[in-house]
Each structure stands twice: as C-alpha cells, then as structure tokens.
N, C-alpha and C positions, 0 to 999 in steps of 0.2 A: 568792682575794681577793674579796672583798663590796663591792659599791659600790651606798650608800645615801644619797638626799638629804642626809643628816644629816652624812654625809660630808663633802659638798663643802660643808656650810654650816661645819664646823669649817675647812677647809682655807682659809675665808674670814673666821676670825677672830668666828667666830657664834656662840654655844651651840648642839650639839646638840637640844636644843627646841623651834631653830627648824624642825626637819625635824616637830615635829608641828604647827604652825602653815601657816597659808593665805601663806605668802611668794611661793610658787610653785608650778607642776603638779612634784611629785614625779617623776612617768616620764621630763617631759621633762627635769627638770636632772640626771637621773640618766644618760638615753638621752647626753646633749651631753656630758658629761664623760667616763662612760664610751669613745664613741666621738672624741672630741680628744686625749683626754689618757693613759687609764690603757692603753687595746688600742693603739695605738702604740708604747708604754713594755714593753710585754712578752708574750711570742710564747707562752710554754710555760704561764705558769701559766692554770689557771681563774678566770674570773671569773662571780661568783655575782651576778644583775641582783637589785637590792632594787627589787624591781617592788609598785607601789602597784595591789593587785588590786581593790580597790572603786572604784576611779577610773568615775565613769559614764560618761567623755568616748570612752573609746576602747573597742573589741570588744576582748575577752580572746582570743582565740584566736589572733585576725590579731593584734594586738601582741606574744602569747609567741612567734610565726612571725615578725614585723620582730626583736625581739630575737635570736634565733639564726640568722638572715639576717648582721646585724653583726656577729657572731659573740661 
C-alpha cells in the first residue's frame, strides 16, 4: 500500500493537486494518517511511506529511522 499526502487529501474530498500545494507539511499528514488509520487496519500488508524528501524542516536520516520505528 502507498500512503501519500495526496491520498488523504482525496479521502477528504480534495483534488489530488492539493498534495502539490502548501495546505499542509506533507510528512506530517502522511506520518498522522498513516499511523491512526491505515497500520491499525492492516497487519500483513506493506506500506510504502510517500515521504516528502526535500522537506528542510526535518534530518533525513532520523526521520527514515522515526518511520520504520512506526513501522
């Protein structure tokens, strides 16, 4: 499974597009949804993080470590 801002902006009744606009930090609405909603809902499959990698705000390294921390 892929979980992408763009995602949760559909599942909110958005256009897709709004995931290339400034609505929101992309890691975080991706980080929140993925861990409320979608890794509670399902044990076996994989879920592939649509991680916003040019983001200035957070170190790459320790963030791809907090994502597979949540698993």
């Amino acid at each position: 499974m892929l979980a992408l801002n763009s995602g949760r902006f559909r599942l909110m009744g958005v256009s897709s597009l709004a995931g290339f606009l400034p609505y929101a930090n992309s890691n975080e609405v991706v980080m929140d949804f993925v861990c409320k909603e979608i890794l509670p809902m399902i044990k076996k499959i994989p879920v592939c993080f649509g991680l916003c990698a040019t983001d200035p705000t957070i170190e790459l390294d320790s963030y791809i470590d907090l994502i597979q921390k949540k698993g």
